[in-house]
VOPAGU-2260 file (C-alpha; in pm, 1 decimal, decimal comma):
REM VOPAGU-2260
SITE   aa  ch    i         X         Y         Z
SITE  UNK   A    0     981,4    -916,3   -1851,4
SITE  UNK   A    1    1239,6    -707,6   -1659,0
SITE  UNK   A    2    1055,1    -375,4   -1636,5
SITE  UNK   A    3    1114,4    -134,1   -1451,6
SITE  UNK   A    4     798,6     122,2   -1342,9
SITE  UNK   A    5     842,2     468,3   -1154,0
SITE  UNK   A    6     529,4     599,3    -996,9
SITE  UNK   A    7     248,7     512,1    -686,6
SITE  UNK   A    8     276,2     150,2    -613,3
SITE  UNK   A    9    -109,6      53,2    -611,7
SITE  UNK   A   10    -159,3     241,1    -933,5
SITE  UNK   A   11     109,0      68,8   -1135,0
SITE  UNK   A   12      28,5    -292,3    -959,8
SITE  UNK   A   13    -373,3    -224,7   -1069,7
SITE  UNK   A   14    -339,2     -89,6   -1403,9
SITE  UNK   A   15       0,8    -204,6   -1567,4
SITE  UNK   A   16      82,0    -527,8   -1388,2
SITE  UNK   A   17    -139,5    -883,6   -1438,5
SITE  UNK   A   18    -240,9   -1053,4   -1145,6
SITE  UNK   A   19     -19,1   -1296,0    -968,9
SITE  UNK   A   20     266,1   -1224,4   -1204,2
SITE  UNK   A   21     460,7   -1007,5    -930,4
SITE  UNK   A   22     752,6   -1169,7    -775,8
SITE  UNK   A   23     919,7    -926,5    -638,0
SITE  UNK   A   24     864,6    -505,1    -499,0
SITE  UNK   A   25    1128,8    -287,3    -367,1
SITE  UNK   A   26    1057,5       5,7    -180,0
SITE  UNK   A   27    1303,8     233,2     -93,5
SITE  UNK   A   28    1346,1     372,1     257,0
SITE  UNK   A   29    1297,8     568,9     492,4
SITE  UNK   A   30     907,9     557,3     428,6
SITE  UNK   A   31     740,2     799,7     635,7
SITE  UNK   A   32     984,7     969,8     737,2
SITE  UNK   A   33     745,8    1287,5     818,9
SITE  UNK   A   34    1059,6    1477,2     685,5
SITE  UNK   A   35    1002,5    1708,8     340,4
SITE  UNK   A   36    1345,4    1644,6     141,2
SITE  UNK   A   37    1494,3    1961,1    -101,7
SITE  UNK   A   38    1773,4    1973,4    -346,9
SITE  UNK   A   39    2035,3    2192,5    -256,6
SITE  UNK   A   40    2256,8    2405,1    -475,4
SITE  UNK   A   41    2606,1    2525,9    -472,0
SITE  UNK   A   42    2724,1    2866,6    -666,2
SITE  UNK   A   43    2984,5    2856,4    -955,4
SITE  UNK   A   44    3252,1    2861,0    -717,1
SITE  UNK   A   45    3127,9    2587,8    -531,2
SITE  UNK   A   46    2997,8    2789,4    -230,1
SITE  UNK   A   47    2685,9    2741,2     -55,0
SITE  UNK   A   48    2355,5    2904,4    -281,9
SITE  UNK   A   49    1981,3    2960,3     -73,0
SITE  UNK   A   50    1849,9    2837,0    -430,5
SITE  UNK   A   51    1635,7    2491,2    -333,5
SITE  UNK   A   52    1352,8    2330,1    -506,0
SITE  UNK   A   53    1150,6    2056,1    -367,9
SITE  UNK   A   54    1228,2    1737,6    -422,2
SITE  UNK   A   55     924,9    1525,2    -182,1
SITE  UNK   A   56     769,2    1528,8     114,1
SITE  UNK   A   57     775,1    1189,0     312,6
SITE  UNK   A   58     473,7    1226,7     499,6
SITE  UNK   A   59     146,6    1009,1     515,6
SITE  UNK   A   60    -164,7    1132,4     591,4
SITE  UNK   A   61    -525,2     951,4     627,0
SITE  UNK   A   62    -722,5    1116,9     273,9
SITE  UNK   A   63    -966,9    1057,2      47,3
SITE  UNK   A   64    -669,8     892,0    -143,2
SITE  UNK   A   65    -585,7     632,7     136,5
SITE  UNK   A   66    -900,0     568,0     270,7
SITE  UNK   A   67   -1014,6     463,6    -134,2
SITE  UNK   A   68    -645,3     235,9    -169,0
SITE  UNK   A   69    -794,7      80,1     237,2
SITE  UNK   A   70   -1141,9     -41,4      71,8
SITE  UNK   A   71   -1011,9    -112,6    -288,8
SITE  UNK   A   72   -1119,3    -468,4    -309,2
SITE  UNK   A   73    -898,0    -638,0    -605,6
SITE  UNK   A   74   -1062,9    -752,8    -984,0
């Protein structure tokens, strides 16, 4: 009880979570926000650095990956 789980949604309800024991989900928006999202830096001295990594892209495309989640028929 009281667990918190990081990762895709359907993957973590199939495999780690017994049916009908959900009573609560929170999803965090914005959700598709067709924006990609990067982690700025700042220099020693506080001033602005070009150094970024990526930190997600909020984009949703039709895939293999959605189209299997769209005919996934529960246990």
């Amino acid at each position: 009880m009281n667990h918190l789980y990081y990762g895709d949604n359907l993957t973590v309800l199939r495999d780690s979570i017994r049916d009908e024991s959900v009573d609560l989900i929170y999803l965090d928006p914005p959700f598709n926000s067709n924006a990609s999202y990067n982690v700025l830096f700042k220099g020693l001295s506080g001033s602005e650095s070009a150094a970024q990594i990526e930190a997600f892209d909020d984009t949703w495309h039709w895939n293999h990956s959605a189209e299997a989640a769209h005919l996934y028929t529960p246990r």
